[in-house]
Every structure is written in structure tokens, then in C-alpha cells.
VODONU-745166 format. One record per residue: residue number from 1; residue in one letter; x, y, z of N, C-alpha, C, CB in turn. Coordinates in Angstrom, 2 decimals. Glycine has a CB too. Layout:
BEGIN
k, r, n.u, n.v, n.w, ca.u, ca.v, ca.w, c.u, c.v, c.w, cb.u, cb.v, cb.w
NUM, a, X, Y, Z, X, Y, Z, X, Y, Z, X, Y, Z
...
***
This chain:
BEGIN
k, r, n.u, n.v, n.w, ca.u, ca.v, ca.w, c.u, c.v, c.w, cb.u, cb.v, cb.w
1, x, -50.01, 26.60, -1.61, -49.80, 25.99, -2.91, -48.74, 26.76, -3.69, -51.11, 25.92, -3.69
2, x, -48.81, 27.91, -3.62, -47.76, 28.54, -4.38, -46.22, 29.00, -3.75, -48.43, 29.70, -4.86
3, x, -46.30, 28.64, -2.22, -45.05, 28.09, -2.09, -44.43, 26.83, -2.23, -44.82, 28.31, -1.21
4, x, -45.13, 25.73, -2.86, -45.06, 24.48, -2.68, -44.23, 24.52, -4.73, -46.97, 23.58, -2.08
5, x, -45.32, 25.30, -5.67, -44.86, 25.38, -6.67, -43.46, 26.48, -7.13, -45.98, 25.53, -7.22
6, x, -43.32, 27.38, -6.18, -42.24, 28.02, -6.01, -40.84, 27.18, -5.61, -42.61, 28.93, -5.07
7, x, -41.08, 26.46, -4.66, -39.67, 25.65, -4.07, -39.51, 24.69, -4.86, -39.65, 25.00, -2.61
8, x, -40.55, 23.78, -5.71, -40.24, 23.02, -7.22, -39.10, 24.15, -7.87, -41.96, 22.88, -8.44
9, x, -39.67, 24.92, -8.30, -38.89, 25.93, -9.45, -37.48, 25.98, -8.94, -39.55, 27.66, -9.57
10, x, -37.11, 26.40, -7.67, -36.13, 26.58, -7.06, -35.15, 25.42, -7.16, -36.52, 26.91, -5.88
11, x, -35.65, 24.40, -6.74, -35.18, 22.87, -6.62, -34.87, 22.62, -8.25, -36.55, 21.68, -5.88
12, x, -35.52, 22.27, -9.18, -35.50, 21.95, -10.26, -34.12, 22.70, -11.19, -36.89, 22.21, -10.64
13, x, -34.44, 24.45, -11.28, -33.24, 25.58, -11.26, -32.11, 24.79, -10.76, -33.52, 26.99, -10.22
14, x, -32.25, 24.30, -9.36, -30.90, 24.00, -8.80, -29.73, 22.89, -9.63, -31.27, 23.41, -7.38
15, x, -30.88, 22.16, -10.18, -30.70, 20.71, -10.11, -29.84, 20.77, -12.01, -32.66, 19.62, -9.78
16, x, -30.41, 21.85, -12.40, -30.35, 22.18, -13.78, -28.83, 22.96, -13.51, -31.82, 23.17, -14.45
17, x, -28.40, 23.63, -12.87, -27.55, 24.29, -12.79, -26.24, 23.04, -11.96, -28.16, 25.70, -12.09
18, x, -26.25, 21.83, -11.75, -25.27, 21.21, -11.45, -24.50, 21.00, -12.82, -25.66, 20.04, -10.69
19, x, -23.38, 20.49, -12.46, -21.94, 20.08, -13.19, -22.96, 18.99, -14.25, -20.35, 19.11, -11.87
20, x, -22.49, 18.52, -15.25, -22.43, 17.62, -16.52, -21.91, 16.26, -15.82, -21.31, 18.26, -17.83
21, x, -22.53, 15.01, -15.72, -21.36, 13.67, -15.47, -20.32, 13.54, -16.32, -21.93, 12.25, -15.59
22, x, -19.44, 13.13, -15.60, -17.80, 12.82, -16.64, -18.62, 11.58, -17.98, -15.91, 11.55, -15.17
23, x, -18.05, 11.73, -19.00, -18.28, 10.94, -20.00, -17.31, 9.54, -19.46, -17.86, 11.74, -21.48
24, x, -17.79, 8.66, -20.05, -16.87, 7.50, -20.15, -16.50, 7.24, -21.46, -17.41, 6.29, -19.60
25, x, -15.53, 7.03, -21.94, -14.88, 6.75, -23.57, -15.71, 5.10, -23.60, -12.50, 6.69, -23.71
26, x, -15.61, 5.13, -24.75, -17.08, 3.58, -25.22, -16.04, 2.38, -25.21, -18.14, 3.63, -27.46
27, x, -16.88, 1.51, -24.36, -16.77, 0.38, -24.27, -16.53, -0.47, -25.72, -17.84, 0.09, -23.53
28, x, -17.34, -0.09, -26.87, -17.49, -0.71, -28.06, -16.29, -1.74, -28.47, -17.66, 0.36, -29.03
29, x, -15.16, -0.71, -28.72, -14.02, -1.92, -29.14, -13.39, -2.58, -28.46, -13.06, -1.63, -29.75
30, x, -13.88, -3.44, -27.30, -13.61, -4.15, -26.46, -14.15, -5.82, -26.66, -14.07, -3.42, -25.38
31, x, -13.39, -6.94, -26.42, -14.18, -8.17, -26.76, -14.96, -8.13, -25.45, -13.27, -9.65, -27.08
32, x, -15.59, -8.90, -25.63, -17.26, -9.12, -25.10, -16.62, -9.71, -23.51, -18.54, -10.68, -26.32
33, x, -15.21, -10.66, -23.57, -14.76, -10.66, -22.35, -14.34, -9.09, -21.21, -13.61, -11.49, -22.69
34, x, -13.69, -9.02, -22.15, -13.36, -7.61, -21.22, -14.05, -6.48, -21.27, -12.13, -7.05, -21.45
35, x, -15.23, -6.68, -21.80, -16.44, -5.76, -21.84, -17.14, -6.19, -20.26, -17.59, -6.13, -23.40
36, x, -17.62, -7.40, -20.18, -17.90, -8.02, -19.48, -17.14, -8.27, -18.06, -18.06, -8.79, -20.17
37, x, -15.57, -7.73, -18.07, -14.54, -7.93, -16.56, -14.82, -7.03, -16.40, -12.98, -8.19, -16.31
38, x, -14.80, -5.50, -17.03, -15.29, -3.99, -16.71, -16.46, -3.90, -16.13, -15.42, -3.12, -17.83
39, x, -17.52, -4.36, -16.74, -18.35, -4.03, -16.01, -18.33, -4.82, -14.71, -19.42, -4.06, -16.68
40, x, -18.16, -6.15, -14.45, -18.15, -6.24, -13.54, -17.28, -5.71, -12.25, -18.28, -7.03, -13.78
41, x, -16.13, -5.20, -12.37, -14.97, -4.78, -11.98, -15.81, -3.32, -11.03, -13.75, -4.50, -13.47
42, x, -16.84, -2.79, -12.35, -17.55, -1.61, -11.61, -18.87, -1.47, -11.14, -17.52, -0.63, -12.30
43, x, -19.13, -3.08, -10.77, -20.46, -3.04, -10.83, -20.94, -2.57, -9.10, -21.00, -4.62, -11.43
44, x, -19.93, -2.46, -8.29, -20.64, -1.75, -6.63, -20.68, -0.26, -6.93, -19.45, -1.98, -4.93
45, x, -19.67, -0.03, -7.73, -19.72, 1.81, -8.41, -20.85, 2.02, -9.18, -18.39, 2.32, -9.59
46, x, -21.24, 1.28, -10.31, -23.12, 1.47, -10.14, -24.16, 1.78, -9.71, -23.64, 1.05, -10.04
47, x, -24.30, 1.43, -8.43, -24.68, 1.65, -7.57, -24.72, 2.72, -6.71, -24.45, 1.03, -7.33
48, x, -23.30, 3.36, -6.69, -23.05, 4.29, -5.54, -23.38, 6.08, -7.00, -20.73, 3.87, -4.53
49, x, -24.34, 5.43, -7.91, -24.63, 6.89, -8.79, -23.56, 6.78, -10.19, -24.12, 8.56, -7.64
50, x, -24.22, 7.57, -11.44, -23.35, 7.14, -12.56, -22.05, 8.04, -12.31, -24.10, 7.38, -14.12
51, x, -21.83, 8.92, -11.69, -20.32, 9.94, -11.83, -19.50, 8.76, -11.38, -20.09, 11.63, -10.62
52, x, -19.58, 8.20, -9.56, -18.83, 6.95, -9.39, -18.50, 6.09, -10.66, -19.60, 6.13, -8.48
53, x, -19.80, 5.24, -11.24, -19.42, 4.57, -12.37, -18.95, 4.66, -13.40, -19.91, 4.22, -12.65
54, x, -18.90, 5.82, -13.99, -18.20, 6.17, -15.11, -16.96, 6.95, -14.62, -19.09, 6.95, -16.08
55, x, -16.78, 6.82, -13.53, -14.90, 7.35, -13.07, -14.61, 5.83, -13.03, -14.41, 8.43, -11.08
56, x, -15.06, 4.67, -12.85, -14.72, 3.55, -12.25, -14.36, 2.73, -14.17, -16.27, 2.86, -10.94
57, x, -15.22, 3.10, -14.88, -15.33, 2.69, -16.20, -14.29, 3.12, -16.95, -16.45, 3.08, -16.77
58, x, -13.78, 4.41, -16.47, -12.37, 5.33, -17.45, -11.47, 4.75, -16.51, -12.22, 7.46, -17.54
59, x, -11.00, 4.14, -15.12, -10.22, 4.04, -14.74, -9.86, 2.38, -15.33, -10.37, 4.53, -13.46
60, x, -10.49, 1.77, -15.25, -10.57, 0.36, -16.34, -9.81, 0.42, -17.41, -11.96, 0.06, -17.01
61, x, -10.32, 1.81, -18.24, -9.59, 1.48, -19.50, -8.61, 1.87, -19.87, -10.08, 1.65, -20.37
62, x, -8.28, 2.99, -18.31, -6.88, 3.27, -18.52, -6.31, 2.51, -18.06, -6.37, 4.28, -18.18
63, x, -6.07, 1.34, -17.21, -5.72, 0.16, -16.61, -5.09, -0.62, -17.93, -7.06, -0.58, -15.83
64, x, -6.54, -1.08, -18.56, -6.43, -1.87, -19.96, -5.06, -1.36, -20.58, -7.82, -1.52, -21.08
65, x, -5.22, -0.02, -20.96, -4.90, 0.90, -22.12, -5.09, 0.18, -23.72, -3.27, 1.39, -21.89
66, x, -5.50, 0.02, -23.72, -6.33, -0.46, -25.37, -5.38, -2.19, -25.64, -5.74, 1.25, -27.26
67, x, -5.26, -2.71, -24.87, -4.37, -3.92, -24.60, -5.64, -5.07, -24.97, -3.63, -3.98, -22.75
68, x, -4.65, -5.80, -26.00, -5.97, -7.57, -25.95, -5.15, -8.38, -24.83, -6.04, -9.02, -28.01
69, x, -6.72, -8.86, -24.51, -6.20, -10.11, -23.99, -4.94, -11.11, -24.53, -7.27, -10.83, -24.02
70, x, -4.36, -12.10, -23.97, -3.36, -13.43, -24.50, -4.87, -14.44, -25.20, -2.20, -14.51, -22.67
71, x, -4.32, -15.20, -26.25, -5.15, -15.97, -26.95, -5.15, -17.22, -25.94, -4.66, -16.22, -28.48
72, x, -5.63, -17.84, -25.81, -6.44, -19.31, -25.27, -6.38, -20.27, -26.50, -8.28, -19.05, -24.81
73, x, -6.46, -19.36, -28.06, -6.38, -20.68, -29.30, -5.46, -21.52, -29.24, -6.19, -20.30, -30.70
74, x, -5.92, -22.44, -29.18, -4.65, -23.67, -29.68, -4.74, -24.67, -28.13, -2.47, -22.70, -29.99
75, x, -5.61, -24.36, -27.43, -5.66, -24.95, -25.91, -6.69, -26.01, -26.15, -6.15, -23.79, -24.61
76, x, -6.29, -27.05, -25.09, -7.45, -28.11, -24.89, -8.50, -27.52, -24.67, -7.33, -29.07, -23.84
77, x, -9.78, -27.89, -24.39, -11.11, -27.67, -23.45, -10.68, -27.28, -22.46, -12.02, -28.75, -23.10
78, x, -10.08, -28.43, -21.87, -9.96, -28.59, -20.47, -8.64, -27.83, -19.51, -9.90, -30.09, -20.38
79, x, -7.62, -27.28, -20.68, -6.78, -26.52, -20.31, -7.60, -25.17, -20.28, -5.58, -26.62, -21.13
80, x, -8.27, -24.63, -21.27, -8.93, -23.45, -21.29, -9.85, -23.21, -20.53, -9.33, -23.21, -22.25
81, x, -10.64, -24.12, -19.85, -11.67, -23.96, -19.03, -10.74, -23.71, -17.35, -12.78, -25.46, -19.23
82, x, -10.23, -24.57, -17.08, -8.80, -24.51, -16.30, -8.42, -23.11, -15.76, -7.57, -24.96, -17.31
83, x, -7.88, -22.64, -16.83, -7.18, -21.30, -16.58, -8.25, -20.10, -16.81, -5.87, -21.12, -17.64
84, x, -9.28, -20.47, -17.16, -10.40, -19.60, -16.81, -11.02, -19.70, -15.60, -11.33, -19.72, -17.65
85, x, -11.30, -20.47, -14.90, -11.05, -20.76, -13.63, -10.20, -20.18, -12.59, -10.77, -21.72, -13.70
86, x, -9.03, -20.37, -13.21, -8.28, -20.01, -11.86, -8.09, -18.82, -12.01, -7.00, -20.67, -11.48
87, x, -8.67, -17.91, -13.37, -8.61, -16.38, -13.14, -9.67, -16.17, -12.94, -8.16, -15.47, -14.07
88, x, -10.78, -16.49, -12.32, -12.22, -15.81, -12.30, -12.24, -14.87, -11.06, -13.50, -16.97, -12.17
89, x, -11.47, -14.74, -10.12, -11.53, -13.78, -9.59, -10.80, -12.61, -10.06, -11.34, -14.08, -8.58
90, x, -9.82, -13.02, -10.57, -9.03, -11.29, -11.75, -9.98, -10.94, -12.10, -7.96, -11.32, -13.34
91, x, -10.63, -11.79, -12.93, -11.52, -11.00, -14.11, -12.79, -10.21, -13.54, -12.15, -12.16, -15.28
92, x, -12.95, -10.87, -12.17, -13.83, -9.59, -11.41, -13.36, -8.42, -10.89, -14.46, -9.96, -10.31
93, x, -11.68, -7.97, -11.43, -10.84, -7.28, -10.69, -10.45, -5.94, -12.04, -9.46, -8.45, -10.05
94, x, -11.39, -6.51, -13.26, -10.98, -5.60, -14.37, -10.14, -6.45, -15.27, -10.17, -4.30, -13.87
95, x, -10.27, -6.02, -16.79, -9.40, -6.89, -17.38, -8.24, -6.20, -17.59, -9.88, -7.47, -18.54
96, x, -7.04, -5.66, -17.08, -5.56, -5.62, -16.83, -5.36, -6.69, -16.30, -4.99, -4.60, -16.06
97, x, -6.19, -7.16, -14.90, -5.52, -7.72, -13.83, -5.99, -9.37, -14.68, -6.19, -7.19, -11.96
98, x, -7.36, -9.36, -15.18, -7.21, -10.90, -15.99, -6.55, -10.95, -17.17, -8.52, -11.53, -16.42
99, x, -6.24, -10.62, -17.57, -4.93, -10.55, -18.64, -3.25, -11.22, -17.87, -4.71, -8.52, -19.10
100, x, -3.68, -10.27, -16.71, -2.26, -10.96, -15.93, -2.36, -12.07, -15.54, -1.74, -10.39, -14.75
101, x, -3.16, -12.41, -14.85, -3.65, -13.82, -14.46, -3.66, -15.03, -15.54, -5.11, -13.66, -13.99
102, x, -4.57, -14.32, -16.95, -4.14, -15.50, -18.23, -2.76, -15.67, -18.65, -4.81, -15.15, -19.64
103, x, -2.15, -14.56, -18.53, -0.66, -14.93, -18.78, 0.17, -15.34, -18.09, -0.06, -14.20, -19.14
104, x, -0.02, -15.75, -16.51, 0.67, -16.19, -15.65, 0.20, -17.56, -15.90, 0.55, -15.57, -14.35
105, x, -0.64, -17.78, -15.94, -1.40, -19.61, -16.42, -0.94, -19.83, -17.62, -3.30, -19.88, -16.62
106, x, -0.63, -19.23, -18.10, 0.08, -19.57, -19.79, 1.41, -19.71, -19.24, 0.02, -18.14, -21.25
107, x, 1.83, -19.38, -18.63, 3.44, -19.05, -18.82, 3.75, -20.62, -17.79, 4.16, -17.01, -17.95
108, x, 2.84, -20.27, -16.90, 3.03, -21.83, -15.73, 2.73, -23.39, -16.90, 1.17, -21.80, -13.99
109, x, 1.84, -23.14, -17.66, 1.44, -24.05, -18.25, 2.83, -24.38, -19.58, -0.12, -23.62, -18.68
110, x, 3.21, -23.47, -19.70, 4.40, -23.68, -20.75, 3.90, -23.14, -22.20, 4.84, -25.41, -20.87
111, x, 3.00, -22.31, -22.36, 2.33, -22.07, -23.70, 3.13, -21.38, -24.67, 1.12, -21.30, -23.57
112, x, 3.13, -21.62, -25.75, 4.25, -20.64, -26.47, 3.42, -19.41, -27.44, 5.38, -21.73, -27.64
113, x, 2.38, -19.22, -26.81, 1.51, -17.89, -26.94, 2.04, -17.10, -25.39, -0.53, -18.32, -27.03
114, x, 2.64, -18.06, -24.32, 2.51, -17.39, -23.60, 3.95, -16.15, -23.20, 2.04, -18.32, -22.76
115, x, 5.14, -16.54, -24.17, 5.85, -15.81, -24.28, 5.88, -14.16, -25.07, 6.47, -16.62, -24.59
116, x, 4.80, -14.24, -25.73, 4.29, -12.61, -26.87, 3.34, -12.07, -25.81, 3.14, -12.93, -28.82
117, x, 2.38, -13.04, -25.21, 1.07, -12.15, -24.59, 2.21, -11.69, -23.30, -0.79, -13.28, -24.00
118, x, 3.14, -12.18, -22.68, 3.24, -11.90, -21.43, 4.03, -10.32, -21.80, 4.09, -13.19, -20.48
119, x, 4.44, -10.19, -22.49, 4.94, -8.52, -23.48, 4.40, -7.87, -23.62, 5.27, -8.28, -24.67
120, x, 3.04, -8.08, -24.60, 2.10, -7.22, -24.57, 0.68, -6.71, -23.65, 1.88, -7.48, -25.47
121, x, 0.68, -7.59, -22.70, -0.13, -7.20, -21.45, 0.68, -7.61, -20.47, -1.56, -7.80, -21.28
122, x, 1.09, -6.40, -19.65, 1.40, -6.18, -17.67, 0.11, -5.52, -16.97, 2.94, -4.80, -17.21
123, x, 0.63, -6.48, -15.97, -0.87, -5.72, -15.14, -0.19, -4.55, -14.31, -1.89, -6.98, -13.79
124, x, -0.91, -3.23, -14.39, 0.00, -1.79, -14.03, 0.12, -1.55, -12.88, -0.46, -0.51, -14.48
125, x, 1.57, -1.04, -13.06, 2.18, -1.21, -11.46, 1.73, -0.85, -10.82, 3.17, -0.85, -10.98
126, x, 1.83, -0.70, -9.45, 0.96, 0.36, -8.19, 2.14, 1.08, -7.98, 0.22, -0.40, -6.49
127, x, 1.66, 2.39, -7.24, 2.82, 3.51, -6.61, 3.82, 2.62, -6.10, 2.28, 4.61, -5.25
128, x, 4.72, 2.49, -5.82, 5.81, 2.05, -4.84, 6.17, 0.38, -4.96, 5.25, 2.42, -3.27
129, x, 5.55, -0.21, -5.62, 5.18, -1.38, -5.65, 5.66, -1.96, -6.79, 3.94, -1.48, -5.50
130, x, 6.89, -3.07, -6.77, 7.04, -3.21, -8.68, 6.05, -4.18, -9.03, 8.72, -3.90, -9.40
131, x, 6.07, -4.19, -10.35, 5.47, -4.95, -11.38, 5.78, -6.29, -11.52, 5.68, -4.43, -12.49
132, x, 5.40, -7.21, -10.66, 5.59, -8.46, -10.65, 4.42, -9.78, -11.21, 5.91, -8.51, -9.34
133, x, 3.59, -9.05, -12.03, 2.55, -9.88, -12.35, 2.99, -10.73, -13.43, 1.36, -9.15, -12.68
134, x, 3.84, -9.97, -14.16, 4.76, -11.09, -15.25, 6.34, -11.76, -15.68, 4.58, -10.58, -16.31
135, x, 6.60, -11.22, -13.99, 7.59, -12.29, -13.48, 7.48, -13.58, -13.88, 7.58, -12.40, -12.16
136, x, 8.82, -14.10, -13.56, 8.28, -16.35, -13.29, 8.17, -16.05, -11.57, 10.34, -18.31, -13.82
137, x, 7.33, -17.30, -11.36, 6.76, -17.73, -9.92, 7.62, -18.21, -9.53, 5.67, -18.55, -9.69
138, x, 8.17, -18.50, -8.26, 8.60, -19.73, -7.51, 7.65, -20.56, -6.78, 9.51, -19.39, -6.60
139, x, 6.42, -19.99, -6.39, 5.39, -20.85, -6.14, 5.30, -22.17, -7.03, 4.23, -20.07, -6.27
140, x, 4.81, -23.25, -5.96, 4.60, -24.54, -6.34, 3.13, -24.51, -7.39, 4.50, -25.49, -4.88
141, x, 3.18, -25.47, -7.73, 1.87, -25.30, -9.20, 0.59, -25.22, -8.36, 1.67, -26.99, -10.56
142, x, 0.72, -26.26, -7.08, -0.42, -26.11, -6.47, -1.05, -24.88, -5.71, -0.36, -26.98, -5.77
143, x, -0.30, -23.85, -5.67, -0.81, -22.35, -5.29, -0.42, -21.36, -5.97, -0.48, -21.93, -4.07
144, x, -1.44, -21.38, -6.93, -1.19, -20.12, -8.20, -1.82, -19.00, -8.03, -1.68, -20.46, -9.64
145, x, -2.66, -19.01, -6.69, -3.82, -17.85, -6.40, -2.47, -16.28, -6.26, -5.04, -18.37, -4.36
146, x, -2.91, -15.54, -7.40, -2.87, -13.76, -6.95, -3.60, -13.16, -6.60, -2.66, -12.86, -7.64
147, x, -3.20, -12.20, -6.09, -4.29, -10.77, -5.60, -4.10, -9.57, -6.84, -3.63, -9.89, -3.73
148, x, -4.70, -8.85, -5.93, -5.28, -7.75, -6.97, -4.12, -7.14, -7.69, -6.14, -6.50, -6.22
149, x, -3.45, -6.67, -6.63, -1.95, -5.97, -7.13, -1.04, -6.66, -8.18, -0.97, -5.85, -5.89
150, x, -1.07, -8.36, -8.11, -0.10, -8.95, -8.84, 1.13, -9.39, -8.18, 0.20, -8.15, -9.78
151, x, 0.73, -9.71, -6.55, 1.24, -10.62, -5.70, 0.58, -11.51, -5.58, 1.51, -10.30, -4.67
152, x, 1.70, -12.93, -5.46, 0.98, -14.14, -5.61, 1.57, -15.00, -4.31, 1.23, -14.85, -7.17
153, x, 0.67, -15.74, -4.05, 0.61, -16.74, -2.60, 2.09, -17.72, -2.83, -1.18, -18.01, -2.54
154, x, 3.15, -17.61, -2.21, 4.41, -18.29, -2.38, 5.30, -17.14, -2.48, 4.49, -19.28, -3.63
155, x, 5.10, -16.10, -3.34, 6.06, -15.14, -3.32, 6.97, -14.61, -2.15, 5.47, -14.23, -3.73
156, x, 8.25, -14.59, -2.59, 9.56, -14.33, -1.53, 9.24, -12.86, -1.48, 11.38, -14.73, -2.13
157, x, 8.67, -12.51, 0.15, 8.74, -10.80, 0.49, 10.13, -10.45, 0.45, 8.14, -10.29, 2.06
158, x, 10.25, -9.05, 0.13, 11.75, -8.72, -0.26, 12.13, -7.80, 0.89, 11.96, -7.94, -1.84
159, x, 10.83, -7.55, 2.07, 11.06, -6.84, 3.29, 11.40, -7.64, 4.28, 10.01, -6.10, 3.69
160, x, 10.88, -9.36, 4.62, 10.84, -10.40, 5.56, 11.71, -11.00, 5.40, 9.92, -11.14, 5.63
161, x, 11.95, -11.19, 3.77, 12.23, -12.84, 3.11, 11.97, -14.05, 2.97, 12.86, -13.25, 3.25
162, x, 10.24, -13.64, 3.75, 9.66, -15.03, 3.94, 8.73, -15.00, 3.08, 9.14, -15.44, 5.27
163, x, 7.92, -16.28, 2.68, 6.99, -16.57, 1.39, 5.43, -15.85, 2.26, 6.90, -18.78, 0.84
164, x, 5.03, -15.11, 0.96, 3.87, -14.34, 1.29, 2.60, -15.60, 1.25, 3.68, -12.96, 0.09
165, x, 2.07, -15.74, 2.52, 0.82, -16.52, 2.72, -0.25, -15.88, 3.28, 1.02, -17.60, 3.49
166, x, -0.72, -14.64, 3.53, -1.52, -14.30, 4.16, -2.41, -13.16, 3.13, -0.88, -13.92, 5.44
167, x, -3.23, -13.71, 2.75, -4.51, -12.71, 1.98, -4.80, -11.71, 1.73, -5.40, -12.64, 2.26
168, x, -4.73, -10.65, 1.92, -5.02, -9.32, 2.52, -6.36, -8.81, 1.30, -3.34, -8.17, 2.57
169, x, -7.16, -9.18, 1.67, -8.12, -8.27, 0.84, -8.65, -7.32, 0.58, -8.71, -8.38, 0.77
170, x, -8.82, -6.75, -0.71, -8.92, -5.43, -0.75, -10.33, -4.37, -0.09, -8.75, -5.34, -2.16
171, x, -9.27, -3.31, -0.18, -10.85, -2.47, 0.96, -10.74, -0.99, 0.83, -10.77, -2.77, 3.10
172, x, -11.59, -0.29, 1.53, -11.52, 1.48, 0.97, -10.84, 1.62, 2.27, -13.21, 2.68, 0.65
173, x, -10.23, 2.65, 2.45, -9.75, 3.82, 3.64, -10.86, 4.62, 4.06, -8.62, 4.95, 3.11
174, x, -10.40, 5.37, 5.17, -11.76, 6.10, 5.52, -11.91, 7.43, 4.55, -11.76, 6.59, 7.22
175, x, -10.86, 7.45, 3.57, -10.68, 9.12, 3.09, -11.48, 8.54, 1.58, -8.52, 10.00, 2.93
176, x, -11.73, 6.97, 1.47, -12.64, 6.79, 0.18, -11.56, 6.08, -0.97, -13.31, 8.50, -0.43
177, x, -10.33, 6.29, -0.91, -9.24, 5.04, -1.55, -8.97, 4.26, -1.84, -8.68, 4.66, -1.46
178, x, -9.46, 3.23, -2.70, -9.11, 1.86, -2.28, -8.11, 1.39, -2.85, -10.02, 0.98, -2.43
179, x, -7.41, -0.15, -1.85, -6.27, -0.55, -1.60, -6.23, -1.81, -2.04, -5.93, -0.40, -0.40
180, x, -5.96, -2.51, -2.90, -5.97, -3.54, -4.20, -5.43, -4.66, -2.87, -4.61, -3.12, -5.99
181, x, -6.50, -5.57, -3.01, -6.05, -6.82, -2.08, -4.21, -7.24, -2.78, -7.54, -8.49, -2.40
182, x, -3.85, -7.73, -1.73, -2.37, -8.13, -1.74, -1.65, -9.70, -0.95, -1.74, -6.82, -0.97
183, x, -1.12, -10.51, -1.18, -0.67, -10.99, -0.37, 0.83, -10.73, 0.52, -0.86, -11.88, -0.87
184, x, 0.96, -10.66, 1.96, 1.88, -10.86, 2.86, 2.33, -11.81, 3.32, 1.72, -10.44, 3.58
185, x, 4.06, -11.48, 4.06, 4.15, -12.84, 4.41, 3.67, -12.33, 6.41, 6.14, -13.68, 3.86
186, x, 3.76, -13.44, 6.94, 3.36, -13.45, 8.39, 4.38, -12.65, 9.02, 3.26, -14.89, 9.05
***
């Protein structure tokens, strides 16, 4: 028994003597949308323990960087429901990347909100990779789908020269990295 209450003490000591979790800066001044893309954005990092999730929560908002969304006011129903739609997978991607996505549907749609929002939110570049999320498309209207990065299905590869059609979805490395789905061309 009193090695049993000894190796508690030991264990407990131990457990007391680990590192502090990283803080996450507060969600608070965030609209309830992009409160809501964050968390979901980190919701498998949840899971994997709060240090994961709250590295996954600061990396969000440095993504964001204190950026609003593009407005939707002044839209039909049915345009707004629309382009909420066709970003619902961004917005599971963090809200940088649905921000890019609303402003690429604004900008396709012809919105004249969509010329200020597409200025004040880019979705952030990757290493090596330019910033093409608030380009104009040459894609046809009927394939507006992007990926994570802010390549979109039609896009002219600038390595092939052929139109990127192939998916690539995103995934970890074995070293724990992960690699923002993308589209390629064949």
C-alpha cells in the first residue's frame, strides 16, 4: 500500500511539474461565422489533446489576421444561400480560406461589394506558391470548386500549361505537416 501511495506522489509531482498549454488569444471578437469556420477548421485537433488545439486555434487567427469577412448585404436569398454553398467546404478549411471563396463568388457573380472585400481579405500565400485566391478565374462558371491553397479546378498550371483537373486532397506527412489540398493538372 505504501508503495502504491508513494508512486501516486511521484506521478502526480510529475504531472505538476510539466510545461503550461500555449494560450490561445480569444475567439470573442470574431462574428459567430468565423467563430464557427475556426472551430470547425480545428475540430480533429480537439481531439488529438488541447496543446494540438489551441496551436491549431492561434494558427487560424493568424491566417485570419483580424480580417472581416466580404458582406453578403444587398444579395438575393437565393444568391446568398448559393454562394454559401459553394463555400461550405472553405469554411471547414478556416475562415481566411472562406473569405476567399466568398470573394471569388462575389467577384464571379459581378458584386460591387465584391471589388473592396477582394482587397481587404487574401487567402495567405503558401511558401513557394503565389497568391492566387483573388485573381480573376478563367474557369467556366460551371466549375468554381477551390482547394485549400487557393487553386481552383480550370486553372492554367504555369509548370504543364495545362488546366488543373485533378483534386489533390489535403493530408499530413509522416514528419506530422500538413499539406493544404490543391488542384493539378494531369
Amino acid at each position: 500500500m505504501k508503495i502504491k501511495v508513494f508512486a501516486f506522489v511521484v506521478c502526480f509531482g510529475a504531472l505538476l511539474t510539466l510545461p503550461a498549454p500555449a494560450q490561445t488569444q480569444s475567439l470573442a471578437g470574431l462574428s459567430d461565422d468565423d467563430r464557427s469556420s475556426i472551430e470547425l477548421a480545428c475540430i480533429n485537433a480537439k481531439v488529438e489533446g488541447p496543446a494540438t488545439y489551441h496551436a491549431c486555434l492561434n494558427r487560424q487567427l493568424r491566417l485570419l489576421g483580424g480580417r472581416q469577412g466580404p458582406s453578403l448585404d444587398g444579395l438575393s436569398y437565393d444568391d446568398r444561400s448559393s454562394i454559401e454553398l459553394a463555400c461550405i467546404n472553405a469554411k471547414v478549411e478556416g475562415p481566411a480560406t472562406y473569405h476567399a471563396c466568398l470573394n471569388q463568388q462575389l467577384a464571379l457573380l459581378g458584386s460591387p461589394s465584391a471589388s473592396t472585400a477582394l482587397v481587404s481579405v487574401k487567402s495567405p500565400p503558401q511558401s513557394g506558391v503565389p497568391n492566387t485566391a483573388a485573381s480573376s478565374r478563367t474557369a467556366p462558371a460551371a466549375s468554381l470548386a477551390c482547394a485549400e491553397n487557393g487553386s481552383c479546378y480550370g486553372d492554367i498550371s504555369e509548370r504543364t500549361g495545362k488546366p488543373k483537373t485533378v483534386s489533390v486532397h489535403g493530408y499530413y506527412r509522416a514528419d506530422g505537416t500538413y499539406v493544404r489540398g490543391y488542384y493539378r493538372s494531369k
